[in-house]
N, C-alpha and C positions, 0 to 999 in steps of 0.2 A: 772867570771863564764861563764862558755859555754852557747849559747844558746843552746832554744830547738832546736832538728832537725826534724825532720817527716821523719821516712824511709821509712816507707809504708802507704799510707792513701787511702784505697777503697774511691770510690766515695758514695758509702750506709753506711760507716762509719761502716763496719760489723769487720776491727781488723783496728788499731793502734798501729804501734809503734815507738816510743821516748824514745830518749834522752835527760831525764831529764836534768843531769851533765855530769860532767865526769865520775863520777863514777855511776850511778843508768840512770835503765831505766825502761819504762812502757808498758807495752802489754796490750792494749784491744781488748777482745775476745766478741762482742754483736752479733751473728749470731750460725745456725746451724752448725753443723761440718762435711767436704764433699768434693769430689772433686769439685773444681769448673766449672761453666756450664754457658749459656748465661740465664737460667731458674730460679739460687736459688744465693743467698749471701753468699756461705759458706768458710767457712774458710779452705782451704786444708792443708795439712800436707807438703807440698811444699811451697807452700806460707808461712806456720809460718817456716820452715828452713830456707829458703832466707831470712825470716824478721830477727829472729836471725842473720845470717851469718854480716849481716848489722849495730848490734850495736856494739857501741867503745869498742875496745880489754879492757880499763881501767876498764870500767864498771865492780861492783862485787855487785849489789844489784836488780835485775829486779822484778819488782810488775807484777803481773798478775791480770786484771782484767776480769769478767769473767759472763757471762748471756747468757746463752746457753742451748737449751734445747736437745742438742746431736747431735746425728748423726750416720755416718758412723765408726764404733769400730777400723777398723783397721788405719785408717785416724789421731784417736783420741787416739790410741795407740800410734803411733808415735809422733805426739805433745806429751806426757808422757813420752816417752823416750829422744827426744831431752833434754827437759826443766830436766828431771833427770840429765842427760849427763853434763848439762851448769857447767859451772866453777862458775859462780855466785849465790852468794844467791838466794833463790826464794821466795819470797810472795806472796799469791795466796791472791786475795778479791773475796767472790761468793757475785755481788752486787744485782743480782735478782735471777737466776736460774741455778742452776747446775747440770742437768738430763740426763740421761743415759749415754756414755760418755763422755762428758761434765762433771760429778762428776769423773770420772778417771786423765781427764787433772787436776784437781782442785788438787788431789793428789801429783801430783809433786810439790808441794809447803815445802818446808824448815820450812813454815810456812803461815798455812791458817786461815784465817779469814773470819768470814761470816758477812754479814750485818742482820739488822735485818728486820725480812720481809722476806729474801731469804728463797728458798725451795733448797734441795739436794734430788735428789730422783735416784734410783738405780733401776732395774729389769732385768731379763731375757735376753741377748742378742736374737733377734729375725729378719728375714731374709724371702723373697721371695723365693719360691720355686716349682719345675715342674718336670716330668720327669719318670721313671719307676719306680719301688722299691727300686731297688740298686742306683739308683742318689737322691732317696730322705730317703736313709737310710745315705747317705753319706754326705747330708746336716745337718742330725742328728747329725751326728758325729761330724763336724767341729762345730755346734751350742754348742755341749760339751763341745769341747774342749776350743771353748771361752770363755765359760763360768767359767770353773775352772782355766782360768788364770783372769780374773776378780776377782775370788773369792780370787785368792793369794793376789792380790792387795790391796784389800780391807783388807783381813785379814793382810797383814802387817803392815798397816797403823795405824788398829784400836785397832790390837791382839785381835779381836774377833776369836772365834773358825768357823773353814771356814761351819757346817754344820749349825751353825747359821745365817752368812751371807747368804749362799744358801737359806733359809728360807725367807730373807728379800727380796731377788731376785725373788723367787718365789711371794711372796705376792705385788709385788711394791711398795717399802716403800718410802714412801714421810717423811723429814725432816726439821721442824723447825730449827734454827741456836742453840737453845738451845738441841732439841734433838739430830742435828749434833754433838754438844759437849758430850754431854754426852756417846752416841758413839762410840765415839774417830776419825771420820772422819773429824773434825775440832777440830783449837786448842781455838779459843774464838771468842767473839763477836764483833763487830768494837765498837767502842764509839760511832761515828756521823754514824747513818747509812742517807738510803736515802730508801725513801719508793719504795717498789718493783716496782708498775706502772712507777716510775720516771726514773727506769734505763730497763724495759721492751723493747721489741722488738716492733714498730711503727706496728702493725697487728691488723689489722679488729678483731679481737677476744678479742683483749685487750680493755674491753667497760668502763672501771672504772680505773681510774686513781685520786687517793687521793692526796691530800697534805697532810697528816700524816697518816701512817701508824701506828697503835698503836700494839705490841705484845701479847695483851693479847689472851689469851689459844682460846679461841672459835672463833678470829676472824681470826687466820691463820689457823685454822682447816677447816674453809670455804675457806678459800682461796686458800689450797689446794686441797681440794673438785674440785673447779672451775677451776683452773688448771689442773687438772687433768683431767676433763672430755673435756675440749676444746682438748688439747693436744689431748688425744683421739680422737675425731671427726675431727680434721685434717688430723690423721692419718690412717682414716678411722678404728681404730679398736673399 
């Protein structure tokens, strides 16, 4: 059997990827999604091509793993399109957070799977913006536009009717792995999962870190609660 190989491994361990075998490999995806900069850990859409370009032509089965609380849409578009494009299988694992495009790249998957504990959460694409009328009627515009290609996406995935998605978009819907299923943005649950803290991003915000992570109704409803509002205050909104 082949060894592993390591094709790419950041120093912040924010993607890896391996070759498993010969035939199967693994992508970890634990960082924002972005070009990258001397400032953030992100995973560029250059950096995941190159990573692809690098596993074994034999390879027909890649796992994507995946804890991300988004980024930059058109960066994370592209990861979507590559990973569509691949000759190989795809299986996506959300093993903590798969939020704003971050939940797009999870799509590319042949076959997704959420841990339990993960959140998928979707909303509004949204963007800085300056200028006269007409420069910021025209930021409106493109904000539209990516948004109804968002909405395709999602609607193809889930065959939800796309004014319902819009709906979800608008409202920021955070997701359980059981409500992801039911949705139809994932296809099941893992068996072994790993509690959310454990596969989380190492950030001063993240103050609770469990050894068991229990699913029941009221305790991920807090915990997306909590998630959500840090996220927010990061991001100044």
């Amino acid at each position: 059997m082949q060894k592993n190989k390591i094709l790419d491994f950041k120093s912040k361990e924010t993607m890896r990827v391996t070759n498993k075998s010969a035939t199967k490999a693994e992508i970890i995806i634990y960082a924002p999604i972005g070009e990258a900069n001397p400032w953030s850990d992100s995973v560029s859409a250059k950096q995941f091509s190159e990573a692809l370009k690098g596993i074994d032509p034999t390879v027909n089965e890649i796992t994507v793993r995946i804890n991300s609380p988004g980024g930059d849409v058109f960066e994370g578009i592209t990861i979507y399109n590559r990973l569509k494009q691949h000759k190989a299988k795809v299986v996506v694992h959300i093993d903590g957070l798969a939020a704003s495009i971050a939940s797009i790249i999870a799509l590319a998957g042949d076959e997704i799977i959420m841990g339990e504990g993960a959140l998928f959460m979707i909303h509004l694409p949204w963007t800085f913006a300056m200028g006269n009328r007409m420069e910021l009627d025209n930021t409106v515009n493109r904000l539209m536009d990516v948004e109804e290609q968002l909405i395709s996406i999602y609607s193809k995935k889930t065959g939800m009717d796309r004014t319902e998605i819009k709906a979800m978009l608008e409202a920021e819907t955070w997701l359980d792995a059981a409500q992801a299923i039911e949705k139809g943005f994932v296809d099941s649950m893992a068996k072994d999962s790993l509690a959310i803290a454990a596969s989380a991003f190492e950030r001063s915000w993240i103050t609770k870190r469990p050894k068991h992570y229990k699913s029941e109704t009221k305790v991920v409803d807090e915990a997306k609660i909590e998630l959500k509002n840090k996220i927010n205050k990061i991001l100044g909104t």
